[in-house]
Each structure stands twice: as structure tokens, then as C-alpha cells.
C-alpha positions in Angstrom: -95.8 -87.3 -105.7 -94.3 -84.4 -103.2 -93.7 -85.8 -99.7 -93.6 -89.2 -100.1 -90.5 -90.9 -98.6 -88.6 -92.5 -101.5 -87.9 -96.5 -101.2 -84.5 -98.0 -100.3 -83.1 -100.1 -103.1 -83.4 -103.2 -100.5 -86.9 -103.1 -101.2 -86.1 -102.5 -105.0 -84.6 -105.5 -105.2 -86.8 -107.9 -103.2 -89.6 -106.8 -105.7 -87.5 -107.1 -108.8 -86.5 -110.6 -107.3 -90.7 -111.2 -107.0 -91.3 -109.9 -110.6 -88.3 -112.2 -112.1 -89.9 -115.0 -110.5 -93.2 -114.9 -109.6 -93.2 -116.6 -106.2 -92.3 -115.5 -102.5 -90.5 -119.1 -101.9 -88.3 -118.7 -105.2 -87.7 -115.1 -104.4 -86.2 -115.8 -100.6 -84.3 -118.8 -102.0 -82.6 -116.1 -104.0 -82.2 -113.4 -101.6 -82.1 -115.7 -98.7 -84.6 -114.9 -96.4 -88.1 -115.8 -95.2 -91.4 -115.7 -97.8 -92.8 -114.2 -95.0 -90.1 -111.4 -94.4 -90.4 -110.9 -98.4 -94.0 -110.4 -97.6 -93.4 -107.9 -95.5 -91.1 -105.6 -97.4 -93.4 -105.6 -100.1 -96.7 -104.1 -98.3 -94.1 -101.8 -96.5 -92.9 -100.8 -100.0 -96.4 -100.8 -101.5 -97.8 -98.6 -99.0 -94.8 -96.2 -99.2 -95.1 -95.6 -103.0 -99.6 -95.7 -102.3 -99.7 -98.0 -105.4 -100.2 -102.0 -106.0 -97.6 -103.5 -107.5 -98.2 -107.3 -107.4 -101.5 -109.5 -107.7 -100.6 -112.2 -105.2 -103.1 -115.2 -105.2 -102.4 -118.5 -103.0 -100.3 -120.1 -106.2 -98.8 -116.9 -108.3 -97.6 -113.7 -107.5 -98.4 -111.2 -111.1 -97.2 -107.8 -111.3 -99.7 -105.3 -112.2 -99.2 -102.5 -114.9 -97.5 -100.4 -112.9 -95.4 -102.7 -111.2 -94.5 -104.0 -114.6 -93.1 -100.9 -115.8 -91.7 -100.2 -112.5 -90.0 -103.4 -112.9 -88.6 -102.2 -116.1 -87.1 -99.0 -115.4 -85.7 -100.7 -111.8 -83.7 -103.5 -114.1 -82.4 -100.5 -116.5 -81.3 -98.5 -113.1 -79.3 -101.4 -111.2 -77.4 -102.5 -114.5 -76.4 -98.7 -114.6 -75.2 -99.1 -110.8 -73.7 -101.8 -111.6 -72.1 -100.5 -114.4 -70.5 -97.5 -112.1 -69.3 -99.6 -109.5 -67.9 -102.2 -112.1 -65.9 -99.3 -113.6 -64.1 -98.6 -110.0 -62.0 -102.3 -110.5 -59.5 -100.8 -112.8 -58.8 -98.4 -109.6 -58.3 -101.0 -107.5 -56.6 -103.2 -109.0 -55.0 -100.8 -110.8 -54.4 -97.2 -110.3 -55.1 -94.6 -112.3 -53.9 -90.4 -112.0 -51.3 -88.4 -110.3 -48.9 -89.4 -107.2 -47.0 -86.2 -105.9 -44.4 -87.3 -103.5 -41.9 -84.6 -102.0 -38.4 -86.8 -100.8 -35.2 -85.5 -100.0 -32.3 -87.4 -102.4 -30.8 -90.4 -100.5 -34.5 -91.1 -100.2 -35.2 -90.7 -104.4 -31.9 -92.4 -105.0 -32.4 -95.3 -102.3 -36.1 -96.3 -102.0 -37.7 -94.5 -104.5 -35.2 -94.9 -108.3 -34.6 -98.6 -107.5 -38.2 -99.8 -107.5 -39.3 -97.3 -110.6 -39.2 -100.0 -113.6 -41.5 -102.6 -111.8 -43.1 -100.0 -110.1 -44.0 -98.6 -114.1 -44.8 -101.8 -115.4 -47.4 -103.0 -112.5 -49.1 -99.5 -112.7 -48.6 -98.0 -116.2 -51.6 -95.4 -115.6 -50.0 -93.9 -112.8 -48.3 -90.3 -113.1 -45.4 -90.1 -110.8 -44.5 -86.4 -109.7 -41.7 -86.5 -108.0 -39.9 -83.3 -106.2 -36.2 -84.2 -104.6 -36.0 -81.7 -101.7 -33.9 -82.1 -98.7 -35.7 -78.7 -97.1 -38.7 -79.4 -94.8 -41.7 -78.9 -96.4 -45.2 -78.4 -95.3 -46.8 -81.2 -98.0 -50.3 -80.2 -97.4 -49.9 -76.4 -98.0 -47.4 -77.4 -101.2 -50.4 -80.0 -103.0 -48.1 -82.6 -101.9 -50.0 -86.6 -101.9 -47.0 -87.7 -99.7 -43.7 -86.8 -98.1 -40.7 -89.2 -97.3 -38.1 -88.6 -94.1 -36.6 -89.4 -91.5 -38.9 -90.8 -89.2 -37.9 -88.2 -86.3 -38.6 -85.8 -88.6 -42.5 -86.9 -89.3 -44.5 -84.0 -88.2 -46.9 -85.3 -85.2 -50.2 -84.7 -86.9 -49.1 -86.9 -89.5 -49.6 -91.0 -90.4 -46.0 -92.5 -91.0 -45.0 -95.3 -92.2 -41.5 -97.0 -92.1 -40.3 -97.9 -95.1 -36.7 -99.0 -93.8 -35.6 -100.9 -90.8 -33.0 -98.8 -88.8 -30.7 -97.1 -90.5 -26.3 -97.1 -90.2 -24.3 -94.2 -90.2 -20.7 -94.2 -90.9 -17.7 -92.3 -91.2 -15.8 -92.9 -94.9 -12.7 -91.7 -96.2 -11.0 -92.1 -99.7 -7.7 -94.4 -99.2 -5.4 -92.2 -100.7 -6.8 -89.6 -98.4 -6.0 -92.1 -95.1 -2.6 -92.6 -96.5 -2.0 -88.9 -96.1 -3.8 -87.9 -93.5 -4.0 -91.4 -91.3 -6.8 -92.7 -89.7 -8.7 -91.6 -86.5 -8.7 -94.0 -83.6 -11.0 -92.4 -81.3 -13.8 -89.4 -82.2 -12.2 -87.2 -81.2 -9.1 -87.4 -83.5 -11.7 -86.2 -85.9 -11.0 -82.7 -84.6 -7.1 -83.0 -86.0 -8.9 -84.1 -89.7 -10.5 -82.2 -92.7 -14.7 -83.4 -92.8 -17.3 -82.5 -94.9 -19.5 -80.8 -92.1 -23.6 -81.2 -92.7 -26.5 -79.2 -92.6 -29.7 -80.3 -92.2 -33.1 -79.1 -93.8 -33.1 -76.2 -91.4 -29.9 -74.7 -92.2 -28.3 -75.6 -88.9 -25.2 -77.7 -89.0 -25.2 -80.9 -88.0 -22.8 -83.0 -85.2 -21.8 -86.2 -86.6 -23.7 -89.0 -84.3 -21.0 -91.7 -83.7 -22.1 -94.4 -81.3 -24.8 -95.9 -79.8 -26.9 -95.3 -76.5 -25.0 -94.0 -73.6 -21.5 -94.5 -75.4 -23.0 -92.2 -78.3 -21.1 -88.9 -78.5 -21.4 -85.9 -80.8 -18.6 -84.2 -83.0 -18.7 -80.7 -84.5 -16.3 -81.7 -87.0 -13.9 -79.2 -88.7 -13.3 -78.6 -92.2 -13.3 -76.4 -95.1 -16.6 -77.6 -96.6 -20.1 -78.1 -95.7 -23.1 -79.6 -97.8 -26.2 -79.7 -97.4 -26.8 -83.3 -99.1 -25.0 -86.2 -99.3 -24.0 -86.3 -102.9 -22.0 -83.3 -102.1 -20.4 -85.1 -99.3 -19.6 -88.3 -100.6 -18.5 -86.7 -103.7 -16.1 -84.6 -101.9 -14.6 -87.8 -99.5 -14.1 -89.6 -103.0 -11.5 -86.8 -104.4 -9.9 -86.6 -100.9 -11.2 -83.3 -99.7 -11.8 -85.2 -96.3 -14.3 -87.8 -94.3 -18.0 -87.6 -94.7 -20.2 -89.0 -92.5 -23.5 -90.4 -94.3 -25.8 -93.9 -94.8 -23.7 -96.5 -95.2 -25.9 -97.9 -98.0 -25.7 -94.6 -99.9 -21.8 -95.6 -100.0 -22.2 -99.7 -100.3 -21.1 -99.5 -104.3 -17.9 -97.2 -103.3 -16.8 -99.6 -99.9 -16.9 -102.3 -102.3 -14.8 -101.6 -104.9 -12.5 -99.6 -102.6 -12.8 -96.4 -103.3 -14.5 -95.3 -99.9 -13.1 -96.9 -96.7 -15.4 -97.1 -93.5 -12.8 -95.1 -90.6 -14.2 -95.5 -86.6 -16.0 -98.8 -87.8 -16.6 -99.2 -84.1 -18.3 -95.9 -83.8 -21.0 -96.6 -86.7 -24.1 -95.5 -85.4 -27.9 -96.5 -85.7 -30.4 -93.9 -86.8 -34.6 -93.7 -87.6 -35.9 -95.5 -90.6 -37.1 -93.6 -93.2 -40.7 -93.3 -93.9 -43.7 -91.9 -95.6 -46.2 -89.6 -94.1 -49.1 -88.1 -95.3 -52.4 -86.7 -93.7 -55.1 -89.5 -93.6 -55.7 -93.0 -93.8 -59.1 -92.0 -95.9 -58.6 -92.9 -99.4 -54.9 -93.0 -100.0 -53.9 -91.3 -103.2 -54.0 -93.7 -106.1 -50.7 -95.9 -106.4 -49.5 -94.6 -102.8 -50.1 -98.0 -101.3 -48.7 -100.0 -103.9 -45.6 -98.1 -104.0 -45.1 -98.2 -99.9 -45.3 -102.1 -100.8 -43.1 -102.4 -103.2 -40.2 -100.1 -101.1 -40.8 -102.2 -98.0 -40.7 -105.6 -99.9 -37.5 -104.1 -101.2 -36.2 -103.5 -98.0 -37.2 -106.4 -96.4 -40.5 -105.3 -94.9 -43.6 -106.9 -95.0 -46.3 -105.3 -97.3 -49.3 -103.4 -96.1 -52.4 -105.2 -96.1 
């Protein structure tokens, strides 16, 4: 019937509720209201569909033929609704499609490789597209889901995330190279030493950072080589080219078995976590939550709720 305002499925129910069991007082026992509210919802309903639906006498409440059919097609209807929202649980317990992340690579080989095998197991219907870039990147414009840096680095329109505490920078040289060359007392002996200079995402170079606070002062380092990524770097300070500057936990494995040595241990300095970002809070894509938790239980953060 054109222009007729269509029920809401709270009256749906209360009258499926009425046909299963023939009485206002069972009904609101059920639904847990008043017979009286139920009542009322049922002539609203009545009048807004302009047919009778139940017989109500002082002991019974009967549907009539057309309530019984309606009643018929309404069960059919919610079990289908029911149905579609039974069939969300596997994506939310657990995720299902595509998660493109853009990181650069001491975030892939730091936070990201370590916690792929549980990560896998927990969510095997998740497709992880992973692009190791240390170039700034707009994420949006490139289909990216998420983007990882340094957290002074986020873009300002963007939600971040830590997924580190603060991070340690140091200044590491092989030993055979310190045996040679000796080793710097002060920052700026690094001027009379070969380094593996930096550049950052933009191209520019980078002054090594040695300090904290007021005491921190920046280097321009000399030398014969500049990377633009750290495996470059510490690569190079392992065969003796010269001193890189870099994460100490990128170089835990080579400090411990001695092939890296940490020179100006007194000038190590204290940089931004690294962290996540992406546009909006709104529906995270699927597995992007769980793997944030998994990184920051990892590093010794506490999950997201």
C-alpha cells in the first residue's frame, strides 16, 4: 500500500513474541517489559499497517489470518538477519582479506618479520601486502591500509600509534676498524674518522644526533659513503669501511658476538618510537588491530583494547 510508513522491527518482534505465545504477560516476561507497553506497540503497529492482526479476548490473544501469515514470513525474515549478522563473527574474531602496510626496513625487519609466524597462524585468512620503503609516502593516494615511522614523521592529519617505547641511537664500529683507526672520545673526534653519513626519506643528509636534551649536539660526519638505509650502513661498519650511526637494536646480534663495538657510549641518544598511522579510527582494516597488538605485546606494550 503506497504511503504507508513501514513498521520498525521493534514492533516486529513484540508481535512475533505475541503470536509465539499467545499472551501479553508471557510475551513481556520475554521481552521484558509491561503487558501494557506490549499493548500499546501492537495498536500503534496495527494501525500503521490498517489491518488486525490479533484477536485479543480477556484470556487468549489469537492471531488472525493475516497476522498468521505475517507471522510466518517475519520468523523466515529475522532467521535470515540473523543469519547475516551471525556470518560477521569469523571477521571479528577472525580476519578475513588484504592488509597493505607501507614500512621502511628496520621497521619490516624489527616489528614487523619477528611477529609474522604467530601473527600467520592466529589469522591464516589474512593477506599481508607488505611494501619496505624508506621514502615518505602519501599512504592514502598509494591504496596504502597503513604506514609505519618514526613518530616525528606521522603526518598531522593522521591517527598514530606507538608501537615502540623510545628508541636508542648509537654509534658502532667494527673492532678491527678501532684498532686502526682508534676510538673517538668526544663528538667531535668524529670529524678526524671515516662514517657512513645518512640520508633520510627526503634525500637530505642526515647529522648524527649524539646526546640528550641540552647536552645533545649534531655531527655532519665525514666519509666516503652515504646510505640511505641502515643495512647499507651497518653492513659497511662490519667490513671496516667506518662508524655508522643507527638503532641499537638493529645491531644487538652484532654487539653481542663482537663484531660491532658501541664507540661514544656516553653520547647514545634517545629518539621517537616508531609507530603506525593510518587515516581513521572507523573500521580499521581487517587484521590491522591484531597486528598493532601483537608488535606492542612484543615490545612490551600493552595491547589495544
Amino acid at each position: 500500500m503506497p504511503g504507508l510508513e513501514p513498521p520498525d522491527l521493534v514492533d516486529l518482534r513484540v508481535f512475533l513474541a505475541l503470536f509465539r505465545h499467545g499472551s501479553f504477560r508471557k510475551a513481556g516476561i520475554e521481552l521484558g517489559v509491561t503487558a501494557s507497553a506490549l499493548s500499546h506497540r501492537m495498536k500503534k503497529l496495527e494501525a500503521r499497517l490498517e489491518v488486525r492482526l490479533l484477536n485479543r479476548t480477556s484470556r487468549s490473544v489469537m492471531p488472525t489470518q493475516a497476522g498468521a501469515e505475517l507471522a510466518l514470513h517475519l520468523e523466515q525474515g529475522f532467521q535470515t538477519i540473523e543469519d547475516a549478522i551471525a556470518a560477521l563473527d569469523p571477521l571479528r574474531c577472525y580476519p578475513v582479506g588484504r592488509l597493505r602496510l607501507n614500512v621502511p626496513r628496520d621497521a619490516a625487519r624489527l616489528l614487523i618479520a619477528p611477529v609474522l609466524p604467530d601473527f600467520f597462524v592466529r589469522y591464516p585468512q589474512i593477506h599481508l601486502d607488505l611494501t619496505v620503503d624508506d621514502q615518505p609516502v602519501d599512504i592514502v593516494a598509494a591504496g596504502f591500509d597503513a604506514g609505519i615511522r618514526y613518530r616525528t614523521r606521522v603526518p598531522s592529519d593522521m591517527i598514530a600509534t606507538a608501537l615502540t617505547s623510545s628508541l636508542r641511537w648509537v654509534v658502532v664500529g667494527a673492532p678491527a676498524f678501532l684498532e686502526i683507526h682508534g676510538r673517538p672520545e668526544r663528538p667531535t673526534d668524529l670529524h678526524r674518522f671515516p662514517c657512513v653519513q645518512m640520508r633520510v626519506g627526503d634525500n637530505s643528509r642526515f647529522p648524527w644526533e649524539l646526546g640528550d636534551g641540552d647536552a645533545m649536539v649534531r655531527v655532519d660526519v665525514p666519509g666516503a659513503l652515504c646510505a640511505n638505509e641502515t643495512e647499507t650502513s651497518v653492513a659497511a661498519a662490519l667490513q671496516g669501511v667506518g662508524l655508522a650511526y643507527c638503532l641499537e637494536r638493529r645491531v644487538e646480534e652484532e654487539i653481542r658476538d663482537g663484531r660491532l663495538e658501541i664507540v661514544l657510549p656516553d653520547w647514545a641518544s634517545t629518539g621517537p618510537p616508531l609507530a603506525i598511522y593510518y587515516p581513521s579510527r572507523r573500521q580499521p582494516p581487517p587484521g590491522m588491530r591484531q597486528l598493532i597488538n601483537l608488535v606492542r605485546e612484543r615490545n612490551a606494550l600493552p595491547t589495544l583494547s
